[in-house]
C-alpha positions in Angstrom: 42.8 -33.9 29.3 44.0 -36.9 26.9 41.8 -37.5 23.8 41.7 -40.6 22.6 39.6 -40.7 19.5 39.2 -38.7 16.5 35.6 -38.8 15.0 35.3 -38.3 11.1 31.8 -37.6 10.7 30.1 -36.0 6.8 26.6 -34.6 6.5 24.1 -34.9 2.9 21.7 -32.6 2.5 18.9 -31.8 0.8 19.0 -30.2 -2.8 17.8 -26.5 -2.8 15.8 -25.6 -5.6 15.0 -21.9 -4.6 16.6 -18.9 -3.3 15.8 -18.8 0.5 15.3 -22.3 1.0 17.3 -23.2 3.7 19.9 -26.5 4.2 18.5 -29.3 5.6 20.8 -32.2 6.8 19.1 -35.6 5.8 22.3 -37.9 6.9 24.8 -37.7 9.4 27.6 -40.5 8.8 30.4 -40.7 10.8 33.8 -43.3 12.0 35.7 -43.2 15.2 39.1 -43.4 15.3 41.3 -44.9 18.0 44.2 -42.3 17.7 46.7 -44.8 19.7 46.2 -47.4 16.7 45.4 -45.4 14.1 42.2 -47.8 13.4 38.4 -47.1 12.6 37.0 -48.8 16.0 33.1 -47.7 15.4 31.0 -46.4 12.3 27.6 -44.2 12.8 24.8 -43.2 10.5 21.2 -42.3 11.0 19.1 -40.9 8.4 17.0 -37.3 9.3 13.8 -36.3 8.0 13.8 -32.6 6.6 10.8 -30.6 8.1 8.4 -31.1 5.6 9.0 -35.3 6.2 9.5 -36.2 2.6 13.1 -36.3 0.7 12.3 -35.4 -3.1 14.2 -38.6 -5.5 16.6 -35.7 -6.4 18.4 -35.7 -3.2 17.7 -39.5 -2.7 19.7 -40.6 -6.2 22.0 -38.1 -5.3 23.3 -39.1 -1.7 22.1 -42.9 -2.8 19.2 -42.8 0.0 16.8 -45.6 -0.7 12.7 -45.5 0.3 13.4 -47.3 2.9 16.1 -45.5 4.3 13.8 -42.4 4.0 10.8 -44.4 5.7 13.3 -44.9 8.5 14.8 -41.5 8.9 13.9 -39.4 12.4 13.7 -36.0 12.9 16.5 -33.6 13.5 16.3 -33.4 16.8 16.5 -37.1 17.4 19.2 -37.7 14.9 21.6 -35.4 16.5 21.0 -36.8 20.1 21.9 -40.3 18.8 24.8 -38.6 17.2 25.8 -37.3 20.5 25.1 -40.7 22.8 27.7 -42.2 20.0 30.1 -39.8 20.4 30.9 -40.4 23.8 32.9 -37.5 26.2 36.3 -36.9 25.0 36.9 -36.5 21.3 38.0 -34.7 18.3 35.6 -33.7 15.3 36.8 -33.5 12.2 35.5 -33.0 8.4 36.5 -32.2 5.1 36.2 -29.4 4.5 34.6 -26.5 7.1 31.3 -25.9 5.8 29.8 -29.3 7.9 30.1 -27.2 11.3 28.5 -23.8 9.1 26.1 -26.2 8.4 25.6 -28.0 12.0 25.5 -24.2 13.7 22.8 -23.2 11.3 20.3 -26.0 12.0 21.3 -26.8 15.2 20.3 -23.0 15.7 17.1 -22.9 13.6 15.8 -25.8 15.3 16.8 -25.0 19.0 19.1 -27.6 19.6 22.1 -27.3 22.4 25.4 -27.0 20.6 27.3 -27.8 23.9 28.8 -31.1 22.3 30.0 -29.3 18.9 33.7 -28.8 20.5 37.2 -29.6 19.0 36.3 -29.0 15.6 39.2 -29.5 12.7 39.1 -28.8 9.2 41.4 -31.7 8.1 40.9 -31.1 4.3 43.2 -27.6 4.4 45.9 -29.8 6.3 45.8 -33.3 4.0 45.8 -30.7 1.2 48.7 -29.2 1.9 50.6 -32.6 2.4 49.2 -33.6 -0.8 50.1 -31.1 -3.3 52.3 -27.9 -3.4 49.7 -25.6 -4.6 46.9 -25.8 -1.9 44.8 -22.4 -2.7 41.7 -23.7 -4.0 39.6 -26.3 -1.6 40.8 -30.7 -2.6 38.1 -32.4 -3.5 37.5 -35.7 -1.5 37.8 -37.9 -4.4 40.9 -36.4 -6.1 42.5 -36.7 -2.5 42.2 -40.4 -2.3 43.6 -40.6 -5.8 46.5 -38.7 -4.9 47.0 -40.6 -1.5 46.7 -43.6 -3.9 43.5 -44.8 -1.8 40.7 -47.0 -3.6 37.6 -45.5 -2.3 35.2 -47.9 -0.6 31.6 -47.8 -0.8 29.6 -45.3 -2.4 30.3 -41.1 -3.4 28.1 -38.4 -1.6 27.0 -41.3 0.4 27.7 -39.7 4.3 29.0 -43.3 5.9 31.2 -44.2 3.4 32.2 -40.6 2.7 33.5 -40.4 6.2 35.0 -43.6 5.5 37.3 -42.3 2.7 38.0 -39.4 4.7 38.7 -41.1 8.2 41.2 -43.9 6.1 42.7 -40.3 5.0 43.1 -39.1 8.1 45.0 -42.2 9.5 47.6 -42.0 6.7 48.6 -38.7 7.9 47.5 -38.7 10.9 50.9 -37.8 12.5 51.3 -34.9 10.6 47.5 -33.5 11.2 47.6 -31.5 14.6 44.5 -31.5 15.7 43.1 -28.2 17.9 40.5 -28.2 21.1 37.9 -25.6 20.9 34.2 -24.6 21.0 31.6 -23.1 19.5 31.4 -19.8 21.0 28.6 -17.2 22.3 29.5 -14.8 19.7 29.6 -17.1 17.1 26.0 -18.0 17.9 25.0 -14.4 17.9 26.3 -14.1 14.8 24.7 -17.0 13.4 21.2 -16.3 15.2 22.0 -12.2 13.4 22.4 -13.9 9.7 19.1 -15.6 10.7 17.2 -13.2 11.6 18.3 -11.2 8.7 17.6 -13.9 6.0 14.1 -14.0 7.5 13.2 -10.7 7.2 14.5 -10.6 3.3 12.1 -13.4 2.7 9.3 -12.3 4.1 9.7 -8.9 2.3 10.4 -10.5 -0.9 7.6 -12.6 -0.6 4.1 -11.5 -1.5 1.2 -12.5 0.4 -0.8 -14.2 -2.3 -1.6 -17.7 -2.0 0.6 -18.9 -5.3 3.4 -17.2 -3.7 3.3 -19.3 -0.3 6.1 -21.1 0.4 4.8 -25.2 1.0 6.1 -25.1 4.6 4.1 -22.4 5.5 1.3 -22.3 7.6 -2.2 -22.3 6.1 -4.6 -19.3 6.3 -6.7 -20.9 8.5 -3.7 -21.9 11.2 -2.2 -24.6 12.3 0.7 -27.0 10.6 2.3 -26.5 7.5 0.2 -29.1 4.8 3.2 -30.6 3.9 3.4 -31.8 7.9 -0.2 -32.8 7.9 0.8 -35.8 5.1 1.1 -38.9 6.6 4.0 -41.8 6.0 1.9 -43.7 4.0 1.4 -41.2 2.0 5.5 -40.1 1.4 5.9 -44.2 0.6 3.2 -43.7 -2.2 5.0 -40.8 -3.4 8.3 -42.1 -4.0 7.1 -45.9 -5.2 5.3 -43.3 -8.0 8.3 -41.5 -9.1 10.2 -44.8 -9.1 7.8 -46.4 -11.2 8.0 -43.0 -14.0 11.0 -43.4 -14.1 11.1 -47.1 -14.5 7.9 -47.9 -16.4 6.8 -51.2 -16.8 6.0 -52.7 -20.4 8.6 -50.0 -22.6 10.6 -52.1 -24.4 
């Protein structure tokens, strides 16, 4: 089997405020590289709507999302089947850094999703580290990398696309020196993963009281059926953000 393409792919997620709350991916950006011609030949991004639909401005300022960008963003489900047409049939995925799959696994997992296409999975950071600097202990940080490969980032920081820009223009400066490894996610990884779950669950649920102040806002109301924070409608996530926009940018202040 001959693999002609490396993909360089970087997730955002949401920003966690409490203990328990799970990671949520909200972007999936990603470049294809032609590994004959060391060149980026294709660039991917979709957007993806955490469960409860709206993206607080926190974690929209942060991974530079606009309102339309959130507007336009599909759930997770969707987002990784485009992710997956893209892709194609034989390739390489790579990251910076490892905790991208950890986080893939985990959601993919939660939400019931086929992990059949997360194969040939490198962590390219630990390699490009290594080549960069002597002492490679602690984890290279993606910016500091491209300052010591003397690369001028492009676009924008904790921005997924561009980030996996900047890391695939990485990747094709050393490309020849990265060996890259086949491999799959395996059934007792997923056991493991689906244990840790379960696990997490259970401490929740036993550290959580039953009393309405104490309810978690994505869980279901007393009276059944979907979470309140599903039942809100787009119109009404639009008027949301436009309002924290506009208090944080008030008009007439001189």
């Amino acid at each position: 089997m001959i693999i002609v393409y490396a993909v360089v792919f970087d997730l955002e997620l949401v920003k966690r405020f409490r203990k328990g709350q799970p990671s949520e991916i909200v972007e999936i950006g990603a470049c294809k590289v032609d590994l004959t011609s060391k060149e980026i030949v294709d660039r991917f991004q979709v957007y993806i709507s955490p469960r409860k639909g709206y993206v607080e401005k926190s974690t929209r300022t942060f991974i530079n999302m606009t309102i339309e960008d959130m507007m336009h963003a599909v759930p997770f489900r969707e987002g990784i089947m485009r992710f997956v047409e893209w892709l194609g049939d034989q390739y390489y995925l790579c990251s910076w850094g490892k905790d991208d799959r950890i986080h893939l696994i985990d959601e993919c997992i939660r939400k019931k999703v086929s992990l059949d296409w997360l194969v040939n999975y490198n962590d390219i950071q630990k390699q490009i580290g290594a080549l960069l600097r002597e002492d490679n202990k602690n984890q290279l940080g993606l910016q500091n990398a491209l300052e010591l490969a003397g690369i001028e980032p492009q676009g924008l920081a904790h921005r997924g696309v561009d980030d996996a820009l900047n890391t695939a223009r990485l990747f094709i400066l050393f490309a020849d020196r990265i060996k890259l490894q086949t491999n799959e996610v395996t059934k007792k990884e997923i056991r493991q993963f689906k244990l840790r779950l379960q696990r997490k669950n259970e401490a929740n649920r036993s550290a959580s009281p039953s009393s309405p102040a104490s309810r978690s806002p994505l869980s279901p109301p007393a009276s059944g059926g979907q979470p309140v924070s599903d039942q809100r409608s787009a119109s009404e996530h639009l008027m949301r953000a436009r309002q924290e926009d506009r208090q944080d940018h008030p008009s007439g202040v001189d």
